[in-house]
C-alpha positions in Angstrom: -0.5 -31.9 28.4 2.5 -29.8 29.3 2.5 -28.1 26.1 -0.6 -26.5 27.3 0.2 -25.0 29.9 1.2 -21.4 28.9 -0.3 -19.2 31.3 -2.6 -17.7 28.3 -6.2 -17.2 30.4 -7.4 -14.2 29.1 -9.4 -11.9 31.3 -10.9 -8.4 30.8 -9.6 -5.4 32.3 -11.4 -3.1 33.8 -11.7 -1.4 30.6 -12.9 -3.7 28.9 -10.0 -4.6 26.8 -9.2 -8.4 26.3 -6.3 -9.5 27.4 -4.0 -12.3 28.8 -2.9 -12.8 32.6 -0.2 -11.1 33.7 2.9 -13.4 33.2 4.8 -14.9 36.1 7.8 -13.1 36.0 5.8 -9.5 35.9 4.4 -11.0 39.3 7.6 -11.0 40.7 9.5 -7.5 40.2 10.2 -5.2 42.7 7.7 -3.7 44.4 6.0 -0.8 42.8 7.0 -1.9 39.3 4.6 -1.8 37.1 2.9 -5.1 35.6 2.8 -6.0 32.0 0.3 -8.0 30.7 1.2 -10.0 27.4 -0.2 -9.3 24.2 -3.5 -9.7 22.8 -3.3 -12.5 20.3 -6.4 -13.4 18.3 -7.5 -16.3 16.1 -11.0 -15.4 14.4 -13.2 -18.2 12.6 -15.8 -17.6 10.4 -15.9 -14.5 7.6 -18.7 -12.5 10.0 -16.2 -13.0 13.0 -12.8 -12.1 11.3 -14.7 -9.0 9.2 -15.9 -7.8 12.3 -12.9 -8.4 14.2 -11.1 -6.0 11.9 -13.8 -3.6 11.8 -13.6 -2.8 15.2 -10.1 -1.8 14.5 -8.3 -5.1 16.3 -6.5 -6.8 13.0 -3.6 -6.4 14.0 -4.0 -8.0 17.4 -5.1 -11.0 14.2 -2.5 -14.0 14.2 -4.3 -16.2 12.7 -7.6 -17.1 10.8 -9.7 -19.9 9.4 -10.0 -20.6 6.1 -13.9 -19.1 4.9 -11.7 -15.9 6.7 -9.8 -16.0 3.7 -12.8 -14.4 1.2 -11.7 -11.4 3.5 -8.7 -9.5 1.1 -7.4 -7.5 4.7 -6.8 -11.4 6.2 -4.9 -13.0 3.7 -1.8 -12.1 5.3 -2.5 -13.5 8.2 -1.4 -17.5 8.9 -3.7 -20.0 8.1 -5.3 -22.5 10.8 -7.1 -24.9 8.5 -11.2 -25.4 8.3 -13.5 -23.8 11.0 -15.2 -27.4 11.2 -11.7 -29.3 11.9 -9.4 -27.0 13.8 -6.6 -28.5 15.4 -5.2 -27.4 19.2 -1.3 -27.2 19.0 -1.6 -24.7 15.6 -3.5 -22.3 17.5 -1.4 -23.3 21.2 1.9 -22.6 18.8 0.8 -19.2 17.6 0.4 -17.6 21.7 -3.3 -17.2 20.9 -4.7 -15.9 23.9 -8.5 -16.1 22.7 -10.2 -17.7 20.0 -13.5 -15.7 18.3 -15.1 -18.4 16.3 -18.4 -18.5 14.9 -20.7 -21.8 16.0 -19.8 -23.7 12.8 -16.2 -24.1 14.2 -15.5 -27.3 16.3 -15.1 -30.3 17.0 -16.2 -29.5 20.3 -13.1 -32.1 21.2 -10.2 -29.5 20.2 -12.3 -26.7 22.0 -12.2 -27.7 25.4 -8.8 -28.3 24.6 -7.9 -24.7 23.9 -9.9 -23.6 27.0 -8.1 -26.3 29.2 -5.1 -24.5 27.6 -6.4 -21.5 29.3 -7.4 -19.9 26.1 -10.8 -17.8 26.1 -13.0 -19.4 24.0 -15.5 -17.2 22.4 -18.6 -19.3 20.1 -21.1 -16.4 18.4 -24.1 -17.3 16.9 -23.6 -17.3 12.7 -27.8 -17.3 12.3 -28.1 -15.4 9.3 -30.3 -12.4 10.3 -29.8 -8.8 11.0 -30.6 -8.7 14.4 -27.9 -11.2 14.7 -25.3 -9.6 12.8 -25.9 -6.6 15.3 -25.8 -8.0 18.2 -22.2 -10.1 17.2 -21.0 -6.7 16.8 -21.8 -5.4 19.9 -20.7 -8.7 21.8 -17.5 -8.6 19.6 -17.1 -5.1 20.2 -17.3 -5.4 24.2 -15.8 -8.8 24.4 -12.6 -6.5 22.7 -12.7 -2.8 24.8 -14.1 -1.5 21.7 -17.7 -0.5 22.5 -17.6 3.2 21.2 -16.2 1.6 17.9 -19.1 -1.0 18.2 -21.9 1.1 18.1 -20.4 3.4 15.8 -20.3 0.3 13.4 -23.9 -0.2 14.2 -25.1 3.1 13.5 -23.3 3.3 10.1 -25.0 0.4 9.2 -28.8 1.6 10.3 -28.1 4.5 8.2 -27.5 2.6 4.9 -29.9 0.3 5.7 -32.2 3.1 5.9 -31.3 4.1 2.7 -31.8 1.2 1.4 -35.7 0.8 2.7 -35.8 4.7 1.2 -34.5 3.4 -2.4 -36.6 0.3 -1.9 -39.5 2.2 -1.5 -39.2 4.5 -4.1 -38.4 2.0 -6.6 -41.8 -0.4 -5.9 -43.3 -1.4 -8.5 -46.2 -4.1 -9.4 -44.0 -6.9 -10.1 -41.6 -7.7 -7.5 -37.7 -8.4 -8.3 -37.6 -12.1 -8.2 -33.6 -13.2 -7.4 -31.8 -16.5 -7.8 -28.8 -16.7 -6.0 -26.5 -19.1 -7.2 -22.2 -20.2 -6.1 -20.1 -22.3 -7.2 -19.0 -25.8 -5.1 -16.1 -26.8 -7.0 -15.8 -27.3 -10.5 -19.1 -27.7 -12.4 -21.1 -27.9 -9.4 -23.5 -24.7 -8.8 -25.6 -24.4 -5.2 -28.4 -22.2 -5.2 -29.4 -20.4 -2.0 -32.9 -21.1 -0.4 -34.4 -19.9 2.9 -32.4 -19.2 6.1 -29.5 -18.2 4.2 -27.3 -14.5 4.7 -28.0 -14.1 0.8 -32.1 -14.7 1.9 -31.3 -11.6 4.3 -29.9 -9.1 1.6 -32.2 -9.9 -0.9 -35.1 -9.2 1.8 -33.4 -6.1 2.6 -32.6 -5.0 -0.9 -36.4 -5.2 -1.7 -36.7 -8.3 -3.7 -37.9 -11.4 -3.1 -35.8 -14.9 -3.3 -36.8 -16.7 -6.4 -36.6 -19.6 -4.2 -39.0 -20.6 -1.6 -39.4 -24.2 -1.3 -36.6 -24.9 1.1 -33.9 -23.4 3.4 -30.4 -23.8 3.0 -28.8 -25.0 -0.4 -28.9 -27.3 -2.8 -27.7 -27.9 -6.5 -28.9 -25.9 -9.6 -31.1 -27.6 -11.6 -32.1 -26.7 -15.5 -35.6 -27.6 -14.4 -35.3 -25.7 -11.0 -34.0 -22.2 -13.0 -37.3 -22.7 -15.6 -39.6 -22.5 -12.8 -38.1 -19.9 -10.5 -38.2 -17.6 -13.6 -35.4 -15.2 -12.2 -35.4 -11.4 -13.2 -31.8 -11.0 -11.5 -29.0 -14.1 -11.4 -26.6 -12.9 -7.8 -23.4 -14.4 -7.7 -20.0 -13.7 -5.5 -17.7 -11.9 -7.4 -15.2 -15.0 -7.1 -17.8 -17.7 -8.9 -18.1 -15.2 -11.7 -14.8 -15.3 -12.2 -13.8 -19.0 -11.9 -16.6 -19.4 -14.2 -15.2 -17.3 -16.8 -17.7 -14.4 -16.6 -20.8 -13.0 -17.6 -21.3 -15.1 -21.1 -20.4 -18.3 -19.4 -22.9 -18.2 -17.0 -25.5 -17.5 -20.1 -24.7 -20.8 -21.0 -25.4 -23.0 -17.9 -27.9 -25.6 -18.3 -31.6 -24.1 -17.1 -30.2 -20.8 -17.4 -29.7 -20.6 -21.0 -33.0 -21.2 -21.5 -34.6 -18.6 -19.4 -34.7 -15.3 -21.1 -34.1 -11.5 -19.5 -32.1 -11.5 -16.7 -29.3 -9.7 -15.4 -26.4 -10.4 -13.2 -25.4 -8.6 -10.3 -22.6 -9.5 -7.9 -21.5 -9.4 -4.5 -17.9 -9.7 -2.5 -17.5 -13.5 -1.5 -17.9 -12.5 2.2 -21.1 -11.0 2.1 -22.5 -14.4 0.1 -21.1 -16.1 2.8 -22.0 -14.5 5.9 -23.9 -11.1 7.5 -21.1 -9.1 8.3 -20.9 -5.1 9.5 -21.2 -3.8 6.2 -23.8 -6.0 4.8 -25.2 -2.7 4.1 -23.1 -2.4 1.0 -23.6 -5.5 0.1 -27.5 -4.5 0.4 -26.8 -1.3 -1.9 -24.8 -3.3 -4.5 -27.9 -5.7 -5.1 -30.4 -2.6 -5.5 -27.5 -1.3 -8.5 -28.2 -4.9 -9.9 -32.1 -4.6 -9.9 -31.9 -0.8 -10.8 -34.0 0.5 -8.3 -33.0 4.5 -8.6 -30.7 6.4 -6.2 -32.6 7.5 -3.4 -31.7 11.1 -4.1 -33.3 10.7 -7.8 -36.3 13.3 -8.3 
């Protein structure tokens, strides 16, 4: 256990900035010296926490991330700490983390009392895949970090496109609605469709269509027979399944799909099929392209 104890707590100043304790010897110089804290060091876990993270302008404080983190281009240079569902303690120790962001998937619960008992500040956010929760991570994010005028800036940009969004939406209704199936890929030959209670559920919602699938929450593996019946008018995929799939015309000849006519295919970035993030928004806009619903300026 002596490993762990490094003197990391981290506390919030009294603006608001997160931050470690002040280190022993900064306790002892001469009087009237001023103290110096040590640096911020983050490890985020979960794509919504890490894009968030960085949105709020704090990458850099970044030193590590979790693998679904990855789907994020701006941490990929950042060093790895394995799977949000099986971190390990001395990775994150050995790195001088001072707090950990994580979203609730991350555990076992084992190596988190760990970090805090290392005196790390362990932070859990909720990952439920809704707007009002994607708002209210960044503004818990955002205070948790000194950043609350950044915060609330984020939150505002994203009302605005949302609001375009509900314009576009409107103004594009028609009698039928947009029925979407989204679809990723789970290894090689394996494609999961996306159900209920999912963040692709969310955008769809918001984009003005409707989920082609309604019979359960969560997801579960494409079936031929399961594609017939949903009777998709758009096929959403991340940008990454379309491409380890070999593109467009492969996807016109999986199983169920191939035999349902007059579709299209739209795609998202791998983050946003993954998680509710501060610029869902876009994500939300890129999905009315892929239905063609007209630009809200349109006459």
């Amino acid at each position: 256990m002596k490993r762990w104890s490094l003197g990391l707590a981290a506390l919030l100043l009294s603006q608001g900035a997160l931050a470690a304790s002040p280190p022993a010897a900064a306790k002892s110089a001469p009087k009237g010296a001023p103290a110096k804290s040590a640096p911020v060091k983050l490890v985020t876990v979960g794509p919504a926490v890490t894009e968030t993270v960085f949105a709020l302008g704090m990458g850099e404080a970044v030193v590590g991330v979790d693998d679904t983190s990855l789907a994020l281009p701006v941490a990929r240079g950042r060093p790895k700490v394995g799977y949000q569902r099986a971190l390990a303690s001395e990775p994150l120790i050995a790195l001088g983390t001072t707090a950990l962001l994580a979203s609730e998937e991350a555990g076992p619960p084992g190596v988190l009392e760990q970090l805090r008992s290392a005196g790390l500040d362990v932070v859990i956010l909720s990952n439920k895949p809704t707007l009002d929760e994607a708002r209210n991570r960044v503004r818990v994010l955002a205070r948790k970090l000194g950043r609350e005028s950044q915060g609330e800036a984020l939150v505002a940009d994203l009302e605005k496109q949302l609001q375009d969004a509900a314009a576009r939406a409107a103004k594009g209704k028609q009698g039928k609605p947009v029925r979407v199936l989204a679809l990723y890929a789970r290894g090689a030959n394996a494609l999961m469709v996306a159900g209920k209670e999912t963040p692709t559920d969310e955008l769809i919602r918001l984009a003005g269509g409707v989920n082609a699938v309604t019979e359960y929450s969560g997801h579960r593996p494409l079936t031929a027979e399961g594609v017939i019946v949903t009777a998709p008018d758009i096929i959403l995929v991340p940008d990454g399944t379309l491409t380890a799939l070999g593109g467009e015309a492969a996807l016109r000849n999986v199983p169920g799909l191939s035999q349902v006519k007059g579709w299209k295919v739209t795609t998202v970035e791998d983050v946003h099929f993954m998680s509710l993030g501060p610029n869902l928004g876009k994500a939300v806009q890129r999905i009315q392209d892929g239905m063609g619903l007209p630009a809200r300026d349109a006459k």
